[in-house]
MILOPA-560888 format. One record per residue (C-alpha): residue in three letters; chain; x, y, z. Coordinates in nm, 2 decimals. Example, Ala and Ser with C-alpha at 12.3 -4.5 7.8 and 13.67 -1.06 7.14 Angstrom:
2
{r ALA&c A&px 1.23&py -0.45&pz 0.78}
{r SER&c A&px 1.37&py -0.11&pz 0.71}
end
This chain:
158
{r UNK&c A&px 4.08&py -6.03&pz 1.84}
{r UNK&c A&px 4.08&py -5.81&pz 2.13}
{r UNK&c A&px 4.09&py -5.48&pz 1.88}
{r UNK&c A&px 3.81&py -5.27&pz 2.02}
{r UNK&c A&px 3.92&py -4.93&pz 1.98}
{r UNK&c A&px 3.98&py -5.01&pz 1.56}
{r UNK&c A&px 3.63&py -5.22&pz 1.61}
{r UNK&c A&px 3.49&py -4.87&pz 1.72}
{r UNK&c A&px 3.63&py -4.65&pz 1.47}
{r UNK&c A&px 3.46&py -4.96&pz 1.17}
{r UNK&c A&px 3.15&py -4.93&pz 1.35}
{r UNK&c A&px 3.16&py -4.53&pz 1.36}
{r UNK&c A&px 3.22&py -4.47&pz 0.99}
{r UNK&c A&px 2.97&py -4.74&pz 0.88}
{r UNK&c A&px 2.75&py -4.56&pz 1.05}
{r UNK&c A&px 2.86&py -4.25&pz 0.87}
{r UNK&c A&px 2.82&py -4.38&pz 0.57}
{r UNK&c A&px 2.52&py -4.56&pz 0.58}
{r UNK&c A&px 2.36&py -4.27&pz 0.75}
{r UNK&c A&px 2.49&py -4.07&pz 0.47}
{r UNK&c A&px 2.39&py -4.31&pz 0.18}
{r UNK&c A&px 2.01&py -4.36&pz 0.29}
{r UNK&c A&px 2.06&py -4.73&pz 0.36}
{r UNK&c A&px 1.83&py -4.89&pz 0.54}
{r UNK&c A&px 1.76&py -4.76&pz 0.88}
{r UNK&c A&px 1.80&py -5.12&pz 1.01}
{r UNK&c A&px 2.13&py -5.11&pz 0.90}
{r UNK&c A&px 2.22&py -4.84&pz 1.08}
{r UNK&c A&px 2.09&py -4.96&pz 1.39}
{r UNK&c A&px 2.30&py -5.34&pz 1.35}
{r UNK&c A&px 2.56&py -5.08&pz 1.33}
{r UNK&c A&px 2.48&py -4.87&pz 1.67}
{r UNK&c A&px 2.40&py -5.21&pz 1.84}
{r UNK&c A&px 2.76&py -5.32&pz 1.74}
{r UNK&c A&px 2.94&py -5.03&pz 1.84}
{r UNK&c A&px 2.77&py -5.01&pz 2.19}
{r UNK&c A&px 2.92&py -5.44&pz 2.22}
{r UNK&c A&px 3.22&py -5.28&pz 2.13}
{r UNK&c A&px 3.20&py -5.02&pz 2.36}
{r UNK&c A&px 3.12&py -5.21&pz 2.67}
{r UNK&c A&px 3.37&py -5.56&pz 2.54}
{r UNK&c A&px 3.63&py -5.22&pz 2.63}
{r UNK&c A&px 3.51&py -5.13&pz 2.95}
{r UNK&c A&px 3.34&py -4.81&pz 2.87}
{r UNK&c A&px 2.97&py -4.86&pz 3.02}
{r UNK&c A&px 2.83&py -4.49&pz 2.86}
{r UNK&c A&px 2.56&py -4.72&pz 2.66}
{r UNK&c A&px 2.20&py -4.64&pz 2.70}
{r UNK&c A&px 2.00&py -4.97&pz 2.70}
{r UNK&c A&px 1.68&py -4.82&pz 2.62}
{r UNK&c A&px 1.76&py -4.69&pz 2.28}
{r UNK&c A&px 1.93&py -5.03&pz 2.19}
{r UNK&c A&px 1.61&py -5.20&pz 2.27}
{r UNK&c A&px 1.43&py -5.01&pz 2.08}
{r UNK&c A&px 1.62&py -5.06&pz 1.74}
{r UNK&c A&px 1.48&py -5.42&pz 1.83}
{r UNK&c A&px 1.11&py -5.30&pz 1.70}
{r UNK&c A&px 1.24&py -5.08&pz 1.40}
{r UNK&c A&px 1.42&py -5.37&pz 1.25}
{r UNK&c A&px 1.28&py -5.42&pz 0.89}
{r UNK&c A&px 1.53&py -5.72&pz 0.79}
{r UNK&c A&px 1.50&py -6.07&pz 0.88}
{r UNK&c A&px 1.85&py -6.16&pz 0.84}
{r UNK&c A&px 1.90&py -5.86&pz 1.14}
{r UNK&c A&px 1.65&py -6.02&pz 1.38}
{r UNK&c A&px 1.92&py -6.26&pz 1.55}
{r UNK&c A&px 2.20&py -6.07&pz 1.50}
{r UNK&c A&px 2.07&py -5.77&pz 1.71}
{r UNK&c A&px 1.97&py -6.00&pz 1.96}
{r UNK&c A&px 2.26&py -6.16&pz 2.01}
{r UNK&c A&px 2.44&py -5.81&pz 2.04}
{r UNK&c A&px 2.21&py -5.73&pz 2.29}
{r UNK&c A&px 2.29&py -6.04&pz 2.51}
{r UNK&c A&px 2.64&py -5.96&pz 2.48}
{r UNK&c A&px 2.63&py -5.63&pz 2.59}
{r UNK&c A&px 2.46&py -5.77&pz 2.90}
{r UNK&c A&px 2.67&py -6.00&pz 2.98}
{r UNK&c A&px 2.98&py -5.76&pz 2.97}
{r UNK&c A&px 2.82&py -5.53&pz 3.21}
{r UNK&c A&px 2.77&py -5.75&pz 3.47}
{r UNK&c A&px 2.64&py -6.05&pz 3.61}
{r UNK&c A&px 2.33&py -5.95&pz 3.74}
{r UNK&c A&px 2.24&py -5.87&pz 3.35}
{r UNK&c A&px 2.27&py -6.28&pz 3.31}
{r UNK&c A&px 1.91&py -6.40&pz 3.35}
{r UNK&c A&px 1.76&py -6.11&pz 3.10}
{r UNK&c A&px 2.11&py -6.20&pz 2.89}
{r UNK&c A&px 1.94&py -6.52&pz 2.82}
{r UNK&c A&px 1.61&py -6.39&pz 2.71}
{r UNK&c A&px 1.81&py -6.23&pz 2.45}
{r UNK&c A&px 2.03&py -6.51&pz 2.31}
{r UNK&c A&px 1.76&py -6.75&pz 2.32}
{r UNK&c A&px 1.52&py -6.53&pz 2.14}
{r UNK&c A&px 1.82&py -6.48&pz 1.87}
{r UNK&c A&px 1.84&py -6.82&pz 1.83}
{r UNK&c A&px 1.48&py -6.90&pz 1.75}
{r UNK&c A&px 1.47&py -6.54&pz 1.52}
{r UNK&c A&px 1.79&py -6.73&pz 1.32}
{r UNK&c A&px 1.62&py -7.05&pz 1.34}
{r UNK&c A&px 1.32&py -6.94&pz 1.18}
{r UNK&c A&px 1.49&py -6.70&pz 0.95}
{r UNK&c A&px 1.69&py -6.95&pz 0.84}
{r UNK&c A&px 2.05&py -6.73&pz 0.89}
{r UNK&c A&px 2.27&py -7.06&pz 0.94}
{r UNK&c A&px 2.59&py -6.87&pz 0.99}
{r UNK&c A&px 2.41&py -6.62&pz 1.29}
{r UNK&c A&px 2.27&py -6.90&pz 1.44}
{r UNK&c A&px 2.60&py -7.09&pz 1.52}
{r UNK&c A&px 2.73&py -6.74&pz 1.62}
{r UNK&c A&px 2.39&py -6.74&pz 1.89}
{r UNK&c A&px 2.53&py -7.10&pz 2.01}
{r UNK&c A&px 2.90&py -7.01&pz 2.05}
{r UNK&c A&px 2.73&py -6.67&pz 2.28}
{r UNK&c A&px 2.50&py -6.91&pz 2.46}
{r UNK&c A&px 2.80&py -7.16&pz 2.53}
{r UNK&c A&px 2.99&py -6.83&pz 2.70}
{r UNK&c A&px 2.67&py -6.73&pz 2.88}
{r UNK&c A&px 2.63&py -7.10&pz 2.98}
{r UNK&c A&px 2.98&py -7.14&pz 3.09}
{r UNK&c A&px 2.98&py -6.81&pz 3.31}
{r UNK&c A&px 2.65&py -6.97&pz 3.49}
{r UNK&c A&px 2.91&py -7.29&pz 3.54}
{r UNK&c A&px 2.69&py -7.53&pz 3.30}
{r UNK&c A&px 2.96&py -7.71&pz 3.16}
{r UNK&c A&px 2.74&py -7.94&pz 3.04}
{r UNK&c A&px 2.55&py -7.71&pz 2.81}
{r UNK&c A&px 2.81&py -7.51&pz 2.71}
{r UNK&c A&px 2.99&py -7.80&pz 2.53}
{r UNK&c A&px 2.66&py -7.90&pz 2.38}
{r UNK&c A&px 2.61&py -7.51&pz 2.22}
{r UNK&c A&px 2.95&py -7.54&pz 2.08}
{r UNK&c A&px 2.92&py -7.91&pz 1.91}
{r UNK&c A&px 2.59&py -7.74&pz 1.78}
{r UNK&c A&px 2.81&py -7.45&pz 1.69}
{r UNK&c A&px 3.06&py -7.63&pz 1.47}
{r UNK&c A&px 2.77&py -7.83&pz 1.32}
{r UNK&c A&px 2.62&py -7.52&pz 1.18}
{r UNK&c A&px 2.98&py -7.36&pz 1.10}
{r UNK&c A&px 3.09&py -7.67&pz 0.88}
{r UNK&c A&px 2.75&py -7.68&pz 0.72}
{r UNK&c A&px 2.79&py -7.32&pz 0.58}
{r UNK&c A&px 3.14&py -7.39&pz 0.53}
{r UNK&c A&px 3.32&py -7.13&pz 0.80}
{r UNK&c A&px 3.66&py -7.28&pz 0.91}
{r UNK&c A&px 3.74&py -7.04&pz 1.06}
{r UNK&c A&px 3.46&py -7.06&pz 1.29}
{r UNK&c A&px 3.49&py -7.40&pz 1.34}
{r UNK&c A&px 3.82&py -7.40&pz 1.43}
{r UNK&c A&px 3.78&py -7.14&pz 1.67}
{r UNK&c A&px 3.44&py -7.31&pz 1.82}
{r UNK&c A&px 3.65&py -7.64&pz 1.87}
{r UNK&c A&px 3.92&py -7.44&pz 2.05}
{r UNK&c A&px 3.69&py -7.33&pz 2.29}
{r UNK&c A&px 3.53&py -7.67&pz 2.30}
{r UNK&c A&px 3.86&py -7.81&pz 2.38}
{r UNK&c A&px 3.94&py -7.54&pz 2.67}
{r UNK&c A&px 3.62&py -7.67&pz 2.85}
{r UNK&c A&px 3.71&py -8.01&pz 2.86}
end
């Protein structure tokens, strides 16, 4: 919705709090991962790579596995283009992590990524075929919302 700067503050006191309540440590770090997409979605490129990689291998919770991975690939790809090949890696590894997981609602969030990261390379092709396989998975777990806003961008690319 283009509010990074209230995004940031979210991500900050769930931190907080989590931090402060003993949650799970790979809570915490979902949380980090999506403050630093916030971050660099708003232009601000302060973000250490290294330590967000790392949260990768502390994960404890399947239901995380895609999810971080997808955060990952979109930090990447708001950084620059040169980030796009290793982007991939990311969002293709977050799709087979959801896949296997079974996390039906994070895997059409992986395909409506890979769509972006697919229609930045210029394969409209593939792009169009992430989003049908997008809305699929949204109407199958029952997200209108997601749907509708998967066939709008569906629509934009035709």
């Amino acid at each position: 919705m283009g509010e990074y700067q209230k995004s940031k503050d979210h991500y900050s006191k769930a931190i907080e709090i989590l931090e402060h309540g003993k949650f799970s440590r790979s809570w915490v770090n979902l949380n980090k991962i999506s403050l630093a997409r916030a971050k660099v979605v708003n232009n601000e490129m302060d973000i250490d790579l290294e330590s967000l990689y790392g949260y990768v291998t502390e994960n404890k919770l399947k239901v995380n596995d895609g999810w971080i991975r997808r955060n990952i690939c979109e930090i990447l790809l708001n950084f620059d283009d040169q980030q796009m090949p290793e982007a991939e890696d990311w969002i293709t590894k977050a799709i087979e992590m959801d896949e296997k997981n079974g996390t039906k609602w994070n895997l059409g969030r992986d395909y409506t990524v890979y769509a972006e990261l697919l229609k930045r390379k210029g394969d409209q092709t593939k792009a169009k075929e992430n989003l049908n396989k997008a809305i699929d998975i949204f109407r199958e777990c029952g997200a209108d919302g997601w749907v509708k806003k998967a066939e709008e961008e569906l629509a934009a690319l035709s």
